[in-house]
N, C-alpha and C positions, 0 to 999 in steps of 0.2 A: 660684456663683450659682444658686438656683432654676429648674427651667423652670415653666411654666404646668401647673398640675392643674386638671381640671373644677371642683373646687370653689372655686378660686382668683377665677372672674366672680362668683361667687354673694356672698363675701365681700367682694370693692369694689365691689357694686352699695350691700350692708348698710353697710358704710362711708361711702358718700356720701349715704344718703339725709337727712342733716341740707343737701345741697349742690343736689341734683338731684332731682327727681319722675322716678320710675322706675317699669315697671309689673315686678316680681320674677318674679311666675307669669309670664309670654311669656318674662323674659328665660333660665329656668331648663327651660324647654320646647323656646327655640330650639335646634338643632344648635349647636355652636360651630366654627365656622370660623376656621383661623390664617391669616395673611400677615406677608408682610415689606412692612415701611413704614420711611421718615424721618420723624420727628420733630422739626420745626425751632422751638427755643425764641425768645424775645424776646431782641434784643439786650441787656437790661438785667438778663439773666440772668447773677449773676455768678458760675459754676461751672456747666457742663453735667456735669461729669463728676459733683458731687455730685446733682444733678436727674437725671442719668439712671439712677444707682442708688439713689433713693430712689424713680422712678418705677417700675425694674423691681423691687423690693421690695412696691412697694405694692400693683402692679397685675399681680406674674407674665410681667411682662414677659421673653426673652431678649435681653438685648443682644449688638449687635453694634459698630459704632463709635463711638466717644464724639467729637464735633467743637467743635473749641476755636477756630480759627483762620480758617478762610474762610466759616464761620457756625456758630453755636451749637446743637446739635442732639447727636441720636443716631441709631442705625438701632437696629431690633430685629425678633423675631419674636413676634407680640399676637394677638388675638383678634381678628376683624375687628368685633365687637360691642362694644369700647374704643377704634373710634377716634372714633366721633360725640363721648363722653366726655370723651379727651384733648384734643378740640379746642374744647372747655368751659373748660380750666385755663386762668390767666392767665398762666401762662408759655409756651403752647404760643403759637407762631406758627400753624402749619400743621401738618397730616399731608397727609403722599404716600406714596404706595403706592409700593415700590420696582420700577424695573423693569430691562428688560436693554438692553442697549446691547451691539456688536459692531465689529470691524475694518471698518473704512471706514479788504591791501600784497600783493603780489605776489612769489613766488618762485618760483625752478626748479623743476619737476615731476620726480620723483625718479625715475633709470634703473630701469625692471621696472614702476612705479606705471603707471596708466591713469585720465584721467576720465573716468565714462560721459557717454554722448549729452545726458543731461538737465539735470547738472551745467558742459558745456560751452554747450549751450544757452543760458542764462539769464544765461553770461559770467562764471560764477563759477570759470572754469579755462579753460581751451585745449591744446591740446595737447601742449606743452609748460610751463605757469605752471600754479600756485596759488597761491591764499590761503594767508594764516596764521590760525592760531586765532584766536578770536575772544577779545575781553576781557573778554563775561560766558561764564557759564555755562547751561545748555540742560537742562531738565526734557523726557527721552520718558515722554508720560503714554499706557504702551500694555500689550502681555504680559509687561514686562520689557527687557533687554538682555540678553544674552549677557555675563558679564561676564568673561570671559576672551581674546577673540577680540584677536589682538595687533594689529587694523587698527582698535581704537577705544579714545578715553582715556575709560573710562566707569567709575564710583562706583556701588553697590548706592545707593538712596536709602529705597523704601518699598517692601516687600509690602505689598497690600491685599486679596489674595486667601487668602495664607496668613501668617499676623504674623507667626510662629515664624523663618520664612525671610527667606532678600536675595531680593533685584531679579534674578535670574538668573530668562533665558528657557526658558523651555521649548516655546514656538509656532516662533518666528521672525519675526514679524512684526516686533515691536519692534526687534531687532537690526537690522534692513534700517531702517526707518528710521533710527536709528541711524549707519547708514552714511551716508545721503544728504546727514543732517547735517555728518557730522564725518569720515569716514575719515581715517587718517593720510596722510601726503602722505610715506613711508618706503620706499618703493621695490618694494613689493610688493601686491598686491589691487587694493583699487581707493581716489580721492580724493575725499572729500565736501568740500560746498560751502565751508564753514570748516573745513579738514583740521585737528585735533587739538584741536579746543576740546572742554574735558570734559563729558559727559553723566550726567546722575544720571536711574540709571533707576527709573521710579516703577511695581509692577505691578498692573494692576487688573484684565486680564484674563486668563482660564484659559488652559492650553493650547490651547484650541479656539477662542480668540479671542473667546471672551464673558465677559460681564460681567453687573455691574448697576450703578446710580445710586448706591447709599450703597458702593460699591467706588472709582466714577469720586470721590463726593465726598470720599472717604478719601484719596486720592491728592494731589487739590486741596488738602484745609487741612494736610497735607504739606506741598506746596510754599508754600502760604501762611506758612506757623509759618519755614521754612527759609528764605525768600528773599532776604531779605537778608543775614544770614550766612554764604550759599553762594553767595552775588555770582549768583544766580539770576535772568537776566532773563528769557526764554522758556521756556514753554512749548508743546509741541508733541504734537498729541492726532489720530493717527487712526482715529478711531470715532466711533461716533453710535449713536443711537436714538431713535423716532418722541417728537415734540415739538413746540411754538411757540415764540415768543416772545411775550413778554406788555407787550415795555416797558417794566417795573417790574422788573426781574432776579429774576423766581419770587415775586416776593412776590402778585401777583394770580393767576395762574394755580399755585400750590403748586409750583414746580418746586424743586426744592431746592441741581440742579446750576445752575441758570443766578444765585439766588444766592449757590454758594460762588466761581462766575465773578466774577461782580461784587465780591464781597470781595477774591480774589485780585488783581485787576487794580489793584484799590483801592491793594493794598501794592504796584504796581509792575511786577506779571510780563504780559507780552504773551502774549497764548494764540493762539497758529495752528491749526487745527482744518480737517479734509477735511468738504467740500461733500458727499459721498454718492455714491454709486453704482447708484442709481436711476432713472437717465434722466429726474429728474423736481423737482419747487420744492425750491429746501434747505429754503424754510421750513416744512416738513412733519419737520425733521431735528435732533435738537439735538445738539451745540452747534454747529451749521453757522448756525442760523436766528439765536443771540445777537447784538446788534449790537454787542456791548462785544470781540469776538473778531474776526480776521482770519483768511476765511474761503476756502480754497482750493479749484479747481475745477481738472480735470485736462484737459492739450492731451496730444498725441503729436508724438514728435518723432523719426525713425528715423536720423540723421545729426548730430546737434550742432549744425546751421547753418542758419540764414535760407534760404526760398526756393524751401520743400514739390519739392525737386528729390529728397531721398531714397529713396523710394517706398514703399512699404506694409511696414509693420511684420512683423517674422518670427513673435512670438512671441502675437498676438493677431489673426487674420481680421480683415475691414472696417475695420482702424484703419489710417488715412493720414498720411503727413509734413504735421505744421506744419498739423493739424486738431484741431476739439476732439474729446476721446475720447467712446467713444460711448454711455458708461454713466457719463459727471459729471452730477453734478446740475447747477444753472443758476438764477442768480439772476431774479426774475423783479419785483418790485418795488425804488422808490427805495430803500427800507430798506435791502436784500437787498444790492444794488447798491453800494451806500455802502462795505460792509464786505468786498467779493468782489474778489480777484484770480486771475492762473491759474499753473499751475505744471505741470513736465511730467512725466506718471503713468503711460505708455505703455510696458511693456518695459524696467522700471527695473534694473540692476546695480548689488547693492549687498553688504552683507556678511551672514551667515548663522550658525546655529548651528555648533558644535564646527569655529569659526575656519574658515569654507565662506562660499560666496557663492552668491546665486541671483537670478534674473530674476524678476519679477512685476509687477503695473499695478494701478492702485488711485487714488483721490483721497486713498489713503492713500499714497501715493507721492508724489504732488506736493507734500502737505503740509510732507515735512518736507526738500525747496527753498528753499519757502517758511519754513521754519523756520530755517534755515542763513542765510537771506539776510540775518533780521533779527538776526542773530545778529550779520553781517559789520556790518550798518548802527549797530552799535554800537559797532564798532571792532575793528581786527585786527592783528596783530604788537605791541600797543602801544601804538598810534596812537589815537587817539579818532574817531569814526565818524559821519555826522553824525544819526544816531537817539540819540546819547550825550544823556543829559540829557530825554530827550522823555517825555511820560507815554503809556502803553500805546496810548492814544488816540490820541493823535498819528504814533506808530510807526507803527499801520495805514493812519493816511492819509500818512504819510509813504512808506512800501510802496508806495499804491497811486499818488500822484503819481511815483513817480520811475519806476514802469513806464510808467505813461500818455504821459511826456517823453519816454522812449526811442523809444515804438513808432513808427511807420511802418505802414504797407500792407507794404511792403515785408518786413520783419523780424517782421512776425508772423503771425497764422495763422488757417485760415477757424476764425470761430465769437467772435474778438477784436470789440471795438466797432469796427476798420475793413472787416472785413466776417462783420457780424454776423449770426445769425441770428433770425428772428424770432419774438420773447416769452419768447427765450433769453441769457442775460446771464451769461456765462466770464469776462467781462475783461481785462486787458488781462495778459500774460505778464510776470511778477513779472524784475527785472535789477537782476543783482550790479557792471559792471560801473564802478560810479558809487564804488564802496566798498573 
């Protein structure tokens, strides 16, 4: 495929002037400056992948993703002088600038196995019991997975960072989440919240834990294209980058991730997604601020059990038992509120690169609790679940009623709606114990 030569504007300016009033001399004077952008076509567009290489032909375009399945679009590398242009065509929906985004039944518990503090917490284990798999399947939309690591049943799914390659981590991040989902319950490491339900790992971020939007949405019309197939019900996403919500899933504010969300959920998959790590509104965060996603927000917890008796955390200063952490975001409108629960993200143990484990905290840690739970609420050993049957929608408020009925004063923790903080909105602590 071509890239862009200087004289490549000069010729679809002369091309379209039967289409568009142009002034040639400014636009042959200008500098030309590149970017990367989404290009999100008309639903009624029936082949992206043939529009997107007739547009990068036409226009010099580089492409980069062609999206079939959670919305119709492309990503490329253009001129920043063709996007007023493209957003002329009558196939183009929108353009956005592409940007980056970052890491944000019961059985015996197997002799050698352990569940951490956070996973015993929320009732999804005890010290002795665990869950059995779950009976869908669990999309980590993060650096990858580790996919070797004998303490997780995890499937390469997508590179979106490198196509050539699998789903193998190379951060670590991903792997730990990973664990908190699913560890095996096999006598060894450690046990996540639905021990052995299989993980398809989707990678969008680099080693370094970053990203961009047409990587994140690459990921997405992945699991969209795959989910029923791969009996894929959850997805679980911890990262973010500055955003709104618009209400209309990207289509009035160009966001392009919040409409592949919306498609995706459309075909069925729940997306669980961390609140941020900014001490500040999620709705400044996407996809924490989407209201079509279930949206988690991080407590600490340094013992396993009800009753802030454990006392301050080892592996992080100022964080206290059975408080909320002190770097989650926090819901702060109805909206906000609607779609936020809490999950514990404090000093998490979970599984690691080159079959290793390691501690860390994060709203990317609670997330995927949070991710695990709905997993169980689906069903587990077999059994059917009572989120079986329910549409995404529902799941999240089914999530967040069965925490709200657990809680107590008692059983949960400063920063919860029973002793809340104010203009500060964590929620109420997500419980497996129903499932």
């Amino acid at each position: 495929m071509r890239r862009f030569r200087p004289i490549s504007l000069f010729l679809l300016v002369i091309s379209f002037l039967s289409l568009f009033v142009v002034n040639i001399e400014s636009v042959e004077a200008a500098p030309i400056t590149m970017g990367n952008y989404i290009v999100v076509l008309q639903d009624n567009v029936a082949s992206p992948s043939a529009t997107a290489l007739e547009h990068a032909s036409k226009f010099g375009i580089s492409l980069g993703f062609v999206y079939e399945h959670a919305l119709k679009g492309y990503s490329g590398r253009l001129p920043t002088q063709l996007v007023g242009l493209l957003k002329k065509i009558p196939e183009v929906a929108y353009v956005m600038e592409d940007r980056e985004v970052s890491l944000l039944g019961n059985v015996p518990l197997a002799s050698g196995d352990s569940a951490p503090t956070g996973v015993r917490r929320i009732e999804a284990a005890t010290t002795t019991t665990a869950h059995q798999a779950s009976n869908v399947n669990v999309a980590v939309i993060d650096t990858g997975v580790y996919l070797a690591h004998p303490d997780l049943n995890v499937v390469s799914g997508k590179n979106c960072v490198r196509t050539n390659r699998n789903a193998n981590d190379d951060n670590g991040h991903g792997t730990h989440v990973a664990g908190t989902i699913a560890a095996k319950n096999t006598g060894a490491g450690v046990v996540g919240v639905a021990p052995g339900t299989k993980i398809y790992a989707v990678k969008v971020l680099n080693s370094q834990g970053s990203g961009t939007f047409s990587q994140i949405v690459c990921g997405i019309d992945w699991v969209t294209a795959n989910a029923a197939s791969l009996n894929i019900k959850v997805a679980s996403m911890s990262l973010g980058g500055g955003g709104s919500n618009d209400n209309n899933c990207g289509n009035s504010n160009g966001d392009a991730m919040h409409k592949a969300i919306c498609r995706s959920v459309s075909a069925g998959v729940t997306y669980v997604v961390a609140a941020g790590n900014s001490a500040t509104n999620l709705a400044t965060s996407v996809p924490a601020a989407y209201p079509e996603v279930l949206t988690v927000t991080a407590m600490s917890d340094s013992d396993g059990k009800t009753g802030a008796t454990g006392g301050a955390l080892t592996c992080r200063t100022g964080e206290l038992d059975d408080k909320y952490a002190t770097f989650s975001n926090y819901g702060v409108s109805a909206a906000d509120i609607n779609h936020t629960v809490a999950g514990p993200g404090v000093c998490i143990y979970s599984t690691w690169l080159n079959n290793g484990y390691n501690t860390i905290s994060g709203t990317s840690m609670a997330t995927p609790h949070v991710s695990g739970s709905v997993a169980l609420c689906f069903g587990n050993g077999g059994t059917a679940g009572p989120c079986a049957g329910l549409t995404p929608a529902q799941v999240v408020q089914k999530m967040r009623s069965d925490a709200q009925a657990h809680a107590t004063a008692s059983n949960g923790f400063t920063g919860d709606p029973f002793s809340p903080i104010a203009g500060k909105y964590f929620g109420y602590l997500v419980w497996d114990g129903g499932y």
